[in-house]
Backbone and ligand atoms as CSV (ligand in chain L), in Angstrom:
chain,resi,resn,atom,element,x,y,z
A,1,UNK,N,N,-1.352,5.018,-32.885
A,1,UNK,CA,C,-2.708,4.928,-32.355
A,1,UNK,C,C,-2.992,6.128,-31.443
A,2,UNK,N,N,-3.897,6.569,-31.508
A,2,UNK,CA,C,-4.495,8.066,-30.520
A,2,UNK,C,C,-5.229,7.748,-29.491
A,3,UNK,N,N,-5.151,8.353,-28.657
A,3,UNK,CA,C,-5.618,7.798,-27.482
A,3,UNK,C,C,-7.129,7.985,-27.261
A,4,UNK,N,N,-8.114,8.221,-28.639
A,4,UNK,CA,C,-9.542,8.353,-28.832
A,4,UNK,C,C,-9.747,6.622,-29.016
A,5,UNK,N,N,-8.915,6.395,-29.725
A,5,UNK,CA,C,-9.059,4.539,-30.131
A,5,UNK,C,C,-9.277,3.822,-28.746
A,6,UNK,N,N,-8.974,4.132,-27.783
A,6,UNK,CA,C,-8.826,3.725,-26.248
A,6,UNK,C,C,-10.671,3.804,-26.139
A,7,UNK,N,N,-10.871,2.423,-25.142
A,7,UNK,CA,C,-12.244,2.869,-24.595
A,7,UNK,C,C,-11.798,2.550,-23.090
A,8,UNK,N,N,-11.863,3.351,-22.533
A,8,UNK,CA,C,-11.400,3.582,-21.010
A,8,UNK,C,C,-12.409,3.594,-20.014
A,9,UNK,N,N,-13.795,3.967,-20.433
A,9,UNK,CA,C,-15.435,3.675,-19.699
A,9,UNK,C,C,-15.528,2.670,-19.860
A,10,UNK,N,N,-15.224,1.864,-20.863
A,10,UNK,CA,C,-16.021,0.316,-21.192
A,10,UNK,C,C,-14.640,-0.749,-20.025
A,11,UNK,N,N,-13.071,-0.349,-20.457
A,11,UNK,CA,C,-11.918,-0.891,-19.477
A,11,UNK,C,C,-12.593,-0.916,-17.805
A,12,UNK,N,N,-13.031,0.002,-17.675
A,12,UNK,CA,C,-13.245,0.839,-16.406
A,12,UNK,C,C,-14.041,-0.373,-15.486
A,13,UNK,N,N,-15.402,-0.551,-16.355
A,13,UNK,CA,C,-16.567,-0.607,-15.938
A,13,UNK,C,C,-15.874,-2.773,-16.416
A,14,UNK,N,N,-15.433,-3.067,-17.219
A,14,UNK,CA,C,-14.661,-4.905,-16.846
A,14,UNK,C,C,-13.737,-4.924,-16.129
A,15,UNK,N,N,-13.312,-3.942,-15.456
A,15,UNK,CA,C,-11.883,-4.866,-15.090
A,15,UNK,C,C,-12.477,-3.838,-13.337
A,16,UNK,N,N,-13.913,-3.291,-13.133
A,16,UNK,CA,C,-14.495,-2.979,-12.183
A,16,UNK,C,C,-13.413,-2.214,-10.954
A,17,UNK,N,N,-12.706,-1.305,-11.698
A,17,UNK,CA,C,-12.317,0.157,-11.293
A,17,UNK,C,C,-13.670,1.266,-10.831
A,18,UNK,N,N,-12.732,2.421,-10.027
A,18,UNK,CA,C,-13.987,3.524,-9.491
A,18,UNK,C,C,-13.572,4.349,-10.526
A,19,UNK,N,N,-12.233,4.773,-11.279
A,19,UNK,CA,C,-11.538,5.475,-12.052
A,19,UNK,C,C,-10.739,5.303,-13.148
A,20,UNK,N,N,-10.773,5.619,-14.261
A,20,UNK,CA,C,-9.754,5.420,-15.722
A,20,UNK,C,C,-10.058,6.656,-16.503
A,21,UNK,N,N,-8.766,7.398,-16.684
A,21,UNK,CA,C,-9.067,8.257,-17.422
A,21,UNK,C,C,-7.241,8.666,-18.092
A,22,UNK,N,N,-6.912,8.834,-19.394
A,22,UNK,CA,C,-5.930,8.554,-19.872
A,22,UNK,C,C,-5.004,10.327,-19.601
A,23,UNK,N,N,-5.650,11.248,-18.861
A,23,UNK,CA,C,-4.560,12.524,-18.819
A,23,UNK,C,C,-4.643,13.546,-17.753
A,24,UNK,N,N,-4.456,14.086,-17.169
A,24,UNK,CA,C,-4.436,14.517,-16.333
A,24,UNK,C,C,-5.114,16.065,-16.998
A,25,UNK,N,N,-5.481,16.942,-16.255
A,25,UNK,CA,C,-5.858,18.352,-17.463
A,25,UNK,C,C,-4.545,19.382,-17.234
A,26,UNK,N,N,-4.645,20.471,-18.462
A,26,UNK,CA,C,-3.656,21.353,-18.497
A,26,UNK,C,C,-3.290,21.904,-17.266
A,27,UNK,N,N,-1.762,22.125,-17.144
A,27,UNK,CA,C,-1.131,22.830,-15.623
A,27,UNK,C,C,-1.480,22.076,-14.243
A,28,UNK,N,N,-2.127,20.603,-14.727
A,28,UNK,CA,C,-1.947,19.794,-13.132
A,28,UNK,C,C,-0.502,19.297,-13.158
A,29,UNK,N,N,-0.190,18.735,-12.041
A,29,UNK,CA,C,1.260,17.551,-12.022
A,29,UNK,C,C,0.565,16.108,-11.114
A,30,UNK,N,N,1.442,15.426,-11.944
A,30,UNK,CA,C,1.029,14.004,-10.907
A,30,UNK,C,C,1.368,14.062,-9.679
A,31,UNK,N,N,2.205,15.100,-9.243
A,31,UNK,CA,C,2.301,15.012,-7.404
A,31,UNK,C,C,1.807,15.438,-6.644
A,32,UNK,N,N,0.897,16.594,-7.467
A,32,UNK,CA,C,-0.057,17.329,-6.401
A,32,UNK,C,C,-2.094,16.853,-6.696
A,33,UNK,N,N,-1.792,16.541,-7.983
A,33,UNK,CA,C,-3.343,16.330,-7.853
A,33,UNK,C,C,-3.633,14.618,-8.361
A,34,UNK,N,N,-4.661,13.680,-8.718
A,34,UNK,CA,C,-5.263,12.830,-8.999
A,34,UNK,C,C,-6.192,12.701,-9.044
A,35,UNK,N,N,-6.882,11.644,-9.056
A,35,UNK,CA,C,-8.244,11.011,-9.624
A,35,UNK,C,C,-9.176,12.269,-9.491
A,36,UNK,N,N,-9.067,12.487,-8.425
A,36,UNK,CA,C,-10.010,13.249,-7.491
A,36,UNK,C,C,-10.278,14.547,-8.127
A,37,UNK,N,N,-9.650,15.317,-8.709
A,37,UNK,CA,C,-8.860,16.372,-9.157
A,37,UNK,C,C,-9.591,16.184,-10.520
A,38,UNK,N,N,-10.070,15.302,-10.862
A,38,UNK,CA,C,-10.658,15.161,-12.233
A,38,UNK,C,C,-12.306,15.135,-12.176
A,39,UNK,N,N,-12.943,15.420,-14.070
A,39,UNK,CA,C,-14.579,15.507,-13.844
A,39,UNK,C,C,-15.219,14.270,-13.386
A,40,UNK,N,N,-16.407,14.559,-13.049
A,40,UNK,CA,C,-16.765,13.131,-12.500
A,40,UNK,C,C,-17.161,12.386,-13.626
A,41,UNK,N,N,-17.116,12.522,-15.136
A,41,UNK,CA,C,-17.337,11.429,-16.282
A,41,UNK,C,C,-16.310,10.597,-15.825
A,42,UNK,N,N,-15.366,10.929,-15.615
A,42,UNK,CA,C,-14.517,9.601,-15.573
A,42,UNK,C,C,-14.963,8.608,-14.549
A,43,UNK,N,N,-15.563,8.418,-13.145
A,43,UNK,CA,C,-15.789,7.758,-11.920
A,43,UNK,C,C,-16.714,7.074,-12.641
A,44,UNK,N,N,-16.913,6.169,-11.876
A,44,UNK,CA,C,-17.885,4.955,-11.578
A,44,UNK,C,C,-19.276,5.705,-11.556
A,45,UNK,N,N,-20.177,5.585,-11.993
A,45,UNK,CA,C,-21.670,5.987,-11.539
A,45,UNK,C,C,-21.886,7.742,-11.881
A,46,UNK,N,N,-20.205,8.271,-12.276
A,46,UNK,CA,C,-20.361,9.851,-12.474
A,46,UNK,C,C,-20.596,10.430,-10.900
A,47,UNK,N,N,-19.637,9.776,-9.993
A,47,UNK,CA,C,-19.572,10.393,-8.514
A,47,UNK,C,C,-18.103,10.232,-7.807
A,48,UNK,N,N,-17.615,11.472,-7.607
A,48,UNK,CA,C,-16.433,11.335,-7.014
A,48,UNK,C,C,-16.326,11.381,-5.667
A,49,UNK,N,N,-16.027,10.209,-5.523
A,49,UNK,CA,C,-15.672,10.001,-3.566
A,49,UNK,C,C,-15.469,11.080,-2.867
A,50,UNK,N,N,-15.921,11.414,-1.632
A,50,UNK,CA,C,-15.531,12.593,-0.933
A,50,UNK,C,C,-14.657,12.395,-0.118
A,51,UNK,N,N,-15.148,11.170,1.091
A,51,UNK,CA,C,-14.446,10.648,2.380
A,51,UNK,C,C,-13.580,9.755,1.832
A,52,UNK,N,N,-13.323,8.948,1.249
A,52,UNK,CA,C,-12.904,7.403,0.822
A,52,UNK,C,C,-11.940,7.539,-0.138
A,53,UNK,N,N,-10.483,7.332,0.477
A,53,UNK,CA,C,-9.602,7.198,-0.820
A,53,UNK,C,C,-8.896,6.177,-0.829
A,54,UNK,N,N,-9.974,4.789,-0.849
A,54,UNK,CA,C,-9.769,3.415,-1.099
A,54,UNK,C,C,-9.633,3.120,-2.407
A,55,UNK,N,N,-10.123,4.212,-3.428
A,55,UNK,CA,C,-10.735,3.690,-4.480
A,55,UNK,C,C,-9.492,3.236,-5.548
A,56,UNK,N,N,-10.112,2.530,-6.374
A,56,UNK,CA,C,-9.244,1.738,-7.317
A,56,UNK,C,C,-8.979,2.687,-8.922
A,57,UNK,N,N,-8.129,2.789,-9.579
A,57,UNK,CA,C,-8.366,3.638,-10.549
A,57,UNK,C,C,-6.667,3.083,-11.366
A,58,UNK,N,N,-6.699,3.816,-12.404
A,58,UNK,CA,C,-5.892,4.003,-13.317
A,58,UNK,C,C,-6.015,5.540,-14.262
A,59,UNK,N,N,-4.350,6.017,-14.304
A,59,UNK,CA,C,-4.788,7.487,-14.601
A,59,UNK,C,C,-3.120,7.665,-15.265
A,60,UNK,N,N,-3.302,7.706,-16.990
A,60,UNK,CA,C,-2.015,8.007,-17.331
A,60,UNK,C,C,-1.387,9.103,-17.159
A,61,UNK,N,N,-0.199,9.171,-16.587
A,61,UNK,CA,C,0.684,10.041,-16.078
A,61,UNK,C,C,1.060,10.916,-17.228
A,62,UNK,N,N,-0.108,11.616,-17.987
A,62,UNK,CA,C,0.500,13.178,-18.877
A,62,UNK,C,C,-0.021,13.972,-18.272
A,63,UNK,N,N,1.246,14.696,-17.576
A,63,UNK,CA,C,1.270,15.663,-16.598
A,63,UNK,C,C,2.010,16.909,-16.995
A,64,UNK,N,N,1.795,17.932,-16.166
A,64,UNK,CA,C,2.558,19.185,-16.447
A,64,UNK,C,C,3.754,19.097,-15.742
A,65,UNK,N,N,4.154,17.871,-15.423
A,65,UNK,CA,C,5.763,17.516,-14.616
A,65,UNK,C,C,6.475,16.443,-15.299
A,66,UNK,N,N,5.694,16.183,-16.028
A,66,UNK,CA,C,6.366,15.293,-17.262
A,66,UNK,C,C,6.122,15.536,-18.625
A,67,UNK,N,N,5.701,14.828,-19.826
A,67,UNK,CA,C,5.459,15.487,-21.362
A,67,UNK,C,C,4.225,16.470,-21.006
A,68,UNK,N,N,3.642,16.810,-20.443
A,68,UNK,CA,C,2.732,17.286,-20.703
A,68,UNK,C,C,1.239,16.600,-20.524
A,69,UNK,N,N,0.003,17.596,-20.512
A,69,UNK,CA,C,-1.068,16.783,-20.755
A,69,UNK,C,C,-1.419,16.234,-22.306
A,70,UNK,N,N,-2.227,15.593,-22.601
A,70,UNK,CA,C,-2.673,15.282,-23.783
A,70,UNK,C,C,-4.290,15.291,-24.098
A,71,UNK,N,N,-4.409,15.360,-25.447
A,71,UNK,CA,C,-5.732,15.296,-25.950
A,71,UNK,C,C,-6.073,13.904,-26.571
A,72,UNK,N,N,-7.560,13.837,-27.220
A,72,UNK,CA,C,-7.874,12.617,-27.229
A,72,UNK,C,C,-6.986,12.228,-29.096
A,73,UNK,N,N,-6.663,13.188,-29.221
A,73,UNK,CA,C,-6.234,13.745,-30.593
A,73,UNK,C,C,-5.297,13.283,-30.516
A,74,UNK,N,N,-4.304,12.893,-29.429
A,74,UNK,CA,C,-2.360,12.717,-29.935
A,74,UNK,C,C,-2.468,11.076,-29.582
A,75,UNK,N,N,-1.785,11.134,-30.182
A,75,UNK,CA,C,-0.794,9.537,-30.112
A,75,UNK,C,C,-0.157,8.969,-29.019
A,76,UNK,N,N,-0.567,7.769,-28.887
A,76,UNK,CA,C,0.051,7.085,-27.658
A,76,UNK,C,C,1.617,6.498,-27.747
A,77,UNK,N,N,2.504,7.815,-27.006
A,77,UNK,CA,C,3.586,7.496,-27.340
A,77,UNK,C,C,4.528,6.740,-26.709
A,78,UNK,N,N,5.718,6.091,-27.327
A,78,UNK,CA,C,6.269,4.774,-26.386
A,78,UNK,C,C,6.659,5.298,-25.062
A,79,UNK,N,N,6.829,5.005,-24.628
A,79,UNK,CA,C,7.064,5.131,-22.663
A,79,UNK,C,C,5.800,5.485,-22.326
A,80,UNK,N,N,5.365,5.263,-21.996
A,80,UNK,CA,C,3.813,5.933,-21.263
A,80,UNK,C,C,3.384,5.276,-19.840
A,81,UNK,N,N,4.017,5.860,-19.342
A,81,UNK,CA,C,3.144,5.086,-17.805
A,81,UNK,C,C,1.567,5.666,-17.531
A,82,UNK,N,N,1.469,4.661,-16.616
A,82,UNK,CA,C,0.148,4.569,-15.576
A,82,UNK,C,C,0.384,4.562,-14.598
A,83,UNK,N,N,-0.159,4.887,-13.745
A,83,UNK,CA,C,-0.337,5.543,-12.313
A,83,UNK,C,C,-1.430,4.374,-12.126
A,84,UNK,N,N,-1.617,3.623,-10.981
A,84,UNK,CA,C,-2.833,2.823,-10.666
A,84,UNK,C,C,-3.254,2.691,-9.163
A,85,UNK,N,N,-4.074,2.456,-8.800
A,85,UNK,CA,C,-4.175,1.604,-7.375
A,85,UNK,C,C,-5.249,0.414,-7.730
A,86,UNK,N,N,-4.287,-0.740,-7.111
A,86,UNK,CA,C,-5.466,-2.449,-7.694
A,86,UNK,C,C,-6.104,-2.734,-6.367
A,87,UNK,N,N,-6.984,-3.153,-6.228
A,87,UNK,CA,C,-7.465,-4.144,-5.215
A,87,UNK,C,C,-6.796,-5.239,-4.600
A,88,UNK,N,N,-6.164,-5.936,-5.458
A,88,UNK,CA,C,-5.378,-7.143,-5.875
A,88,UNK,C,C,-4.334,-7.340,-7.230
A,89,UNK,N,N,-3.864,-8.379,-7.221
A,89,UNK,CA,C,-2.885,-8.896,-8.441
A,89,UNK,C,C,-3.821,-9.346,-9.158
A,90,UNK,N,N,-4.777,-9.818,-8.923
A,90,UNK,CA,C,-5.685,-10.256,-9.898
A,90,UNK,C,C,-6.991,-9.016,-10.869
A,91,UNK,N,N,-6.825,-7.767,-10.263
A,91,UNK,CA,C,-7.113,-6.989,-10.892
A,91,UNK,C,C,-6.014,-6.134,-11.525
A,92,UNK,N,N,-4.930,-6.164,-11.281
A,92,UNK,CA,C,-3.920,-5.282,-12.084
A,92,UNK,C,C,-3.672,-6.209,-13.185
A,93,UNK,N,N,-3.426,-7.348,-13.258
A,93,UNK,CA,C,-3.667,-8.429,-14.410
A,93,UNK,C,C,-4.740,-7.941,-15.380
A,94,UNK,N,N,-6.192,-8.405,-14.496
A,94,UNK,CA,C,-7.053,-7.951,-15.600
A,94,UNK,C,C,-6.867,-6.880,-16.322
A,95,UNK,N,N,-6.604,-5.698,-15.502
A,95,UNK,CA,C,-6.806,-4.343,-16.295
A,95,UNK,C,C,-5.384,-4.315,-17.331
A,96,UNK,N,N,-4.593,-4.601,-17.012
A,96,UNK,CA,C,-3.428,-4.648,-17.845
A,96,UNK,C,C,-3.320,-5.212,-19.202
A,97,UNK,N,N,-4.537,-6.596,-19.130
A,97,UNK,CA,C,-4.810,-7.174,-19.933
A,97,UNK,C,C,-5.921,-6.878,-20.816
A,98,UNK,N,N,-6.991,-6.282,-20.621
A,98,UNK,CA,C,-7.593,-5.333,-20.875
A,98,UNK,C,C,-7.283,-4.148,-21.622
A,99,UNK,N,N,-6.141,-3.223,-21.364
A,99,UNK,CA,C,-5.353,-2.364,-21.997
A,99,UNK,C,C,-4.785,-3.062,-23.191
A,100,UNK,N,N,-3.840,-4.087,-23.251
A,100,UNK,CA,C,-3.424,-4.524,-23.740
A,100,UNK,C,C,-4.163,-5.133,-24.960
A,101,UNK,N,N,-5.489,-5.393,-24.707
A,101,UNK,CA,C,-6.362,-5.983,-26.114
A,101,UNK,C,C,-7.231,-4.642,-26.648
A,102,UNK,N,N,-6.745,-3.495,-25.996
A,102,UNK,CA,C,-7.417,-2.272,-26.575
A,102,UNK,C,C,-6.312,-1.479,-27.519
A,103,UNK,N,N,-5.228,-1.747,-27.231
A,103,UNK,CA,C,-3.633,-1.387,-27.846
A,103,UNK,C,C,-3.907,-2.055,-29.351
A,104,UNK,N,N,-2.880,-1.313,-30.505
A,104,UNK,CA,C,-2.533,-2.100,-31.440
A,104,UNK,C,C,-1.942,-3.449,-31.261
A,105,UNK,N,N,-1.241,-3.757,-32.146
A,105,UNK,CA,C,-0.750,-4.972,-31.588
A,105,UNK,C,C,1.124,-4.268,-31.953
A,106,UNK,N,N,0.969,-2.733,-32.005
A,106,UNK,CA,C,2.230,-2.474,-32.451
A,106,UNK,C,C,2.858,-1.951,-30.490
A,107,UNK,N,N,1.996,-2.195,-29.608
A,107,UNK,CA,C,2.058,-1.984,-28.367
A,107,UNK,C,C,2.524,-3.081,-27.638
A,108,UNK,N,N,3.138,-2.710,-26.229
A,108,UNK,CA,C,3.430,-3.910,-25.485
A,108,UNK,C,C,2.610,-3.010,-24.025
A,109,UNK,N,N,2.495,-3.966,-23.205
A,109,UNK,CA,C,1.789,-3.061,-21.814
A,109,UNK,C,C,3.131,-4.381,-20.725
A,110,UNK,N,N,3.782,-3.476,-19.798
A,110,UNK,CA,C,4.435,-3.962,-19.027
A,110,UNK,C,C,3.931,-3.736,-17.769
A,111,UNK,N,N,3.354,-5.005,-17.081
A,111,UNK,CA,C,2.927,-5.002,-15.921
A,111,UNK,C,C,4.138,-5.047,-14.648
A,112,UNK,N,N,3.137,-4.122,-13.711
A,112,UNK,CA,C,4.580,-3.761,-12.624
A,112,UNK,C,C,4.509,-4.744,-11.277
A,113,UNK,N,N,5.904,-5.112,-11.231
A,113,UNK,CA,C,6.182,-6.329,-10.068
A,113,UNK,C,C,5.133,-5.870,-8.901
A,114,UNK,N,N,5.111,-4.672,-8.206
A,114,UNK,CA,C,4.397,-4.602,-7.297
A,114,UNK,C,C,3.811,-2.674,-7.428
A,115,UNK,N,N,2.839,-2.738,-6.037
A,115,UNK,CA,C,1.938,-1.003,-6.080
A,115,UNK,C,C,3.136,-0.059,-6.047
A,116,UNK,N,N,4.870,-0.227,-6.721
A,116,UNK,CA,C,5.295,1.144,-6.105
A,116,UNK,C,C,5.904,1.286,-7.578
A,117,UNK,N,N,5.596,0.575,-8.814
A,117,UNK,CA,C,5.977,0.725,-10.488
A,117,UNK,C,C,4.752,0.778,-11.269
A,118,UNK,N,N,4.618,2.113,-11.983
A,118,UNK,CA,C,4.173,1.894,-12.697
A,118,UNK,C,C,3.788,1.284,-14.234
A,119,UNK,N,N,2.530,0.677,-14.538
A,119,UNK,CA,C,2.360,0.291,-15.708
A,119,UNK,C,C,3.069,0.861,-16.760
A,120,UNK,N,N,3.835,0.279,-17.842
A,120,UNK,CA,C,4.219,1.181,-18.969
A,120,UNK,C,C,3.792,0.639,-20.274
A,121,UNK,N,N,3.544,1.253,-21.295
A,121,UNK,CA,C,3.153,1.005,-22.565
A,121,UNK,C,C,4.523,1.646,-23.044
A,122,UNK,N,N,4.729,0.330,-23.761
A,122,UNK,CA,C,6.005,0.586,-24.746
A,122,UNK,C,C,5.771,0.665,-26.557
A,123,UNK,N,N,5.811,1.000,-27.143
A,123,UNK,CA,C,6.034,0.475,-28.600
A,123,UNK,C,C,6.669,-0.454,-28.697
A,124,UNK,N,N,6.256,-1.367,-29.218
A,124,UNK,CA,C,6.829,-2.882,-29.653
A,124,UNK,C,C,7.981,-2.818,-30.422
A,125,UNK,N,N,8.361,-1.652,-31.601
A,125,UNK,CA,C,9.592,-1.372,-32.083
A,125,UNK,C,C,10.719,-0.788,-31.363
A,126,UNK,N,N,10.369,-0.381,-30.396
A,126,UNK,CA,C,11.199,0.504,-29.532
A,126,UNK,C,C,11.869,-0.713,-28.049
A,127,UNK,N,N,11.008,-1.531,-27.792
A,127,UNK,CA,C,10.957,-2.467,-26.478
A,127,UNK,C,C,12.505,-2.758,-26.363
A,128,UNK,N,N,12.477,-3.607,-26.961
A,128,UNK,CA,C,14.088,-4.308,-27.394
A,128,UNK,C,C,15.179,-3.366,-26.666
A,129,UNK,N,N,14.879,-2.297,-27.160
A,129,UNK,CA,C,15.909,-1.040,-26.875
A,129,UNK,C,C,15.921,-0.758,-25.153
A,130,UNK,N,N,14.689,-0.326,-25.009
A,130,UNK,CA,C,13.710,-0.003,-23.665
A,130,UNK,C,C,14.310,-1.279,-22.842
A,131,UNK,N,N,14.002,-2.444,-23.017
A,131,UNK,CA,C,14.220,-3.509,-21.841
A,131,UNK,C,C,15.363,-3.426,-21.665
A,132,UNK,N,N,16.193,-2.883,-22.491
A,132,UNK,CA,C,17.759,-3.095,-21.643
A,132,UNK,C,C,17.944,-1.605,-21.056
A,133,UNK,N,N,17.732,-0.667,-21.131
A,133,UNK,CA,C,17.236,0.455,-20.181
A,133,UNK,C,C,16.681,0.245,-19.139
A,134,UNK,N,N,15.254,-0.317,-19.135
A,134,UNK,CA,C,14.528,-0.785,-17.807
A,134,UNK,C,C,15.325,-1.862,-17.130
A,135,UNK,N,N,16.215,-2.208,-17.194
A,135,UNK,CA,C,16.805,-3.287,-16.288
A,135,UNK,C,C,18.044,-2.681,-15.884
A,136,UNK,N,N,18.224,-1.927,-15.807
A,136,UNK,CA,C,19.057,-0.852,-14.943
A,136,UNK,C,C,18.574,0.396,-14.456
A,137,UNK,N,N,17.302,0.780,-14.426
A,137,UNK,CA,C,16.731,1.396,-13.568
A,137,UNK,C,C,15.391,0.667,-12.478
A,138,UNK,N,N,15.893,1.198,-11.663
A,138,UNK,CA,C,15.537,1.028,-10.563
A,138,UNK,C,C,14.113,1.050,-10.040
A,139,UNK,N,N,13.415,2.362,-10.529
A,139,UNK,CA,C,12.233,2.606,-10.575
A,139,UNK,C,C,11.181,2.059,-11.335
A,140,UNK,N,N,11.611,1.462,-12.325
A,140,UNK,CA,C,10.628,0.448,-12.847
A,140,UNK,C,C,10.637,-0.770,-12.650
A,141,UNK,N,N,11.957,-0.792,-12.546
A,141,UNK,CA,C,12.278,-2.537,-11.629
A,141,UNK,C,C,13.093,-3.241,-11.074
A,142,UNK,N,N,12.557,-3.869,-9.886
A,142,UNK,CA,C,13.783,-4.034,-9.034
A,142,UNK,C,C,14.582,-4.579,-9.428
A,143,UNK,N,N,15.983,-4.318,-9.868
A,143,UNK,CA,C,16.870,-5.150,-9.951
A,143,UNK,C,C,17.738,-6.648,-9.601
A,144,UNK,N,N,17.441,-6.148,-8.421
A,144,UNK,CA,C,18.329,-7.326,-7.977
A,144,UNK,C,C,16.917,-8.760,-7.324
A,145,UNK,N,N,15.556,-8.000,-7.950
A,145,UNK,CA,C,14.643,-8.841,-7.961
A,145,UNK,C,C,13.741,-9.578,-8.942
A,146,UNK,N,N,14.195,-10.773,-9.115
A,146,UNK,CA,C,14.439,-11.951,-10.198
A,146,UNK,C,C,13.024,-12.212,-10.967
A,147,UNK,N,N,11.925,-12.104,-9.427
A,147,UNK,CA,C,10.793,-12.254,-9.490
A,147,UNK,C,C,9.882,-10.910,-10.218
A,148,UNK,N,N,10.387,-10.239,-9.468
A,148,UNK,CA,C,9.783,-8.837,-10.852
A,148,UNK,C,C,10.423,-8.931,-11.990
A,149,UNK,N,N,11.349,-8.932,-12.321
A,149,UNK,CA,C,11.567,-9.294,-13.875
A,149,UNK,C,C,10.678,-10.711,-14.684
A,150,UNK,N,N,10.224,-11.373,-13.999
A,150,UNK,CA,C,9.547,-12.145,-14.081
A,150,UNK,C,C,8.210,-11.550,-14.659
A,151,UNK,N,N,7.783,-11.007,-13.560
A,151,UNK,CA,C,6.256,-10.254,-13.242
A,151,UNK,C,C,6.427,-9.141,-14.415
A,152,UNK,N,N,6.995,-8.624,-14.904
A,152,UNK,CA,C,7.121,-6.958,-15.432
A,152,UNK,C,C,6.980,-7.430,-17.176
A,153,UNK,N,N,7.436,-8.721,-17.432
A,153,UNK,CA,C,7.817,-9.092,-18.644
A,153,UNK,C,C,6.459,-10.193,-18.896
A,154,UNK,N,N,6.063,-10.841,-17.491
A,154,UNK,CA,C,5.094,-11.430,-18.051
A,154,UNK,C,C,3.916,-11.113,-19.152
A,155,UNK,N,N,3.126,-10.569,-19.023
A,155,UNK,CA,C,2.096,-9.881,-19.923
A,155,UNK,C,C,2.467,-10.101,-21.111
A,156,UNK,N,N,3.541,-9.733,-21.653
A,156,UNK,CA,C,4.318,-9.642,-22.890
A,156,UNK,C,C,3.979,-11.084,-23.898
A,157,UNK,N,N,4.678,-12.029,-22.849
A,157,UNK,CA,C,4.605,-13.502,-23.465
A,157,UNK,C,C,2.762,-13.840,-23.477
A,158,UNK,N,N,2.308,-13.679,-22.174
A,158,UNK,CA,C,0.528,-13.589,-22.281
A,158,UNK,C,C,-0.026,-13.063,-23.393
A,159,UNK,N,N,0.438,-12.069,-23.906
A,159,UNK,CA,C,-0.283,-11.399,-25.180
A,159,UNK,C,C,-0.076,-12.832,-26.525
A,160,UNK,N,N,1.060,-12.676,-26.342
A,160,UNK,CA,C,1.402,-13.616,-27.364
A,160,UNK,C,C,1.053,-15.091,-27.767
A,161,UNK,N,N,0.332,-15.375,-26.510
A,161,UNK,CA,C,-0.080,-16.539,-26.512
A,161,UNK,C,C,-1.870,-16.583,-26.704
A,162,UNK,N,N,-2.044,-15.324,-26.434
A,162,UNK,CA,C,-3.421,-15.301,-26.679
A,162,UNK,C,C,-4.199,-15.490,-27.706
A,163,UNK,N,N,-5.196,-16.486,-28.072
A,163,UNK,CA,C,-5.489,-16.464,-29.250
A,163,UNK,C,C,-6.539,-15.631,-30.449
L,1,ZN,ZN,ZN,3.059,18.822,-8.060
C-alpha cells in the first residue's frame, strides 16, 4: 500500500489533531525539526502555531536520520513509526484506530503504552517475527512492564474484533 492510499486531512480533522502529515521533507531529521518545520497544508485551518507548542499532531518518522524521507509514491513499509503528541489516551486510541481502518488489512498499527513510544505500523506478515524483537527492546516497550505489553498489543485484537 503507498502512502497516497492514506487520507491523513480527513484522519486529522476525526480524530481532531492540529497536525498529520506522513514525512518529514528531504535533508530534515526528526531531532532537529517537526510539525512546525512543515507547510501549513498539513495544520488545522492551514495555520501553523507560532507561540503554542501544545498542539496535538502525528508525523511519520521518514527522516534523513533514519530511511529517509518519502513520497506519496512509496510504500508503507513494515516498521514504520509515528512520532505523536495526544491530548489523552482516548485520543491516541482514536487516532490509532483511525490509521488502522485506513491500512490494508495486510497492516497491524501498534499502539504505544505511554507519550515516550512510538506508534508502529507493522506488516501483518512480518509481526510474528517483529513481536519477539519488540519484547526485548526497550524503546518500544517496557519490558519489565506487563501493562504496556498489554496496551502495545491491544489494538491488534481491537482490529480483529471489529466488525
Ligand atoms: Zn537532527
Amino acid at each position: 500500500m503507498k502512502y497516497k492510499e492514506l487520507n491523513l486531512r480527513e484522519l486529522r480533522e476525526e480524530a481532531d489533531l492540529d497536525f498529520a502529515h506522513f514525512t518529514f521533507e528531504p535533508n530534515q531529521c526528526s531531532c532537529c525539526y517537526g510539525p512546525k518545520d512543515l507547510p501549513a497544508r498539513y495544520w488545522r485551518n492551514g495555520i501553523i502555531p507560532k507561540d503554542n507548542d501544545n498542539f496535538t499532531y502525528i508525523l511519520f518518522k521518514n527522516a534523513n536520520n533514519g530511511s529517509g524521507s518519502v513520497t506519496k509514491e512509496d510504500e508503507i513499509q513494515n516498521y514504520t513509526c509515528v512520532m505523536h503528541r495526544f491530548r489523552d489516551d482516548d485520543q491516541r486510541d482514536k487516532t490509532c484506530r483511525l490509521l488502522a481502518e485506513q491500512l490494508t488489512d495486510d497492516y497491524v498499527v501498534a499502539v504505544p503504552c505511554n507519550s515516550g513510544y512510538t506508534i508502529i505500523i507493522f506488516k501483518k506478515a512480518q509481526f510474528k517475527e517483529e513481536k519477539k524483537k519488540i519484547n526485548n527492546r526497550f524503546h518500544y516497550v517496557h519490558v519489565e512492564d506487563i501493562q504496556g505489553h498489554a496496551s502495545l498489543y491491544r489494538m491488534e485484537i481491537n482490529m480483529k474484533d471489529r466488525p
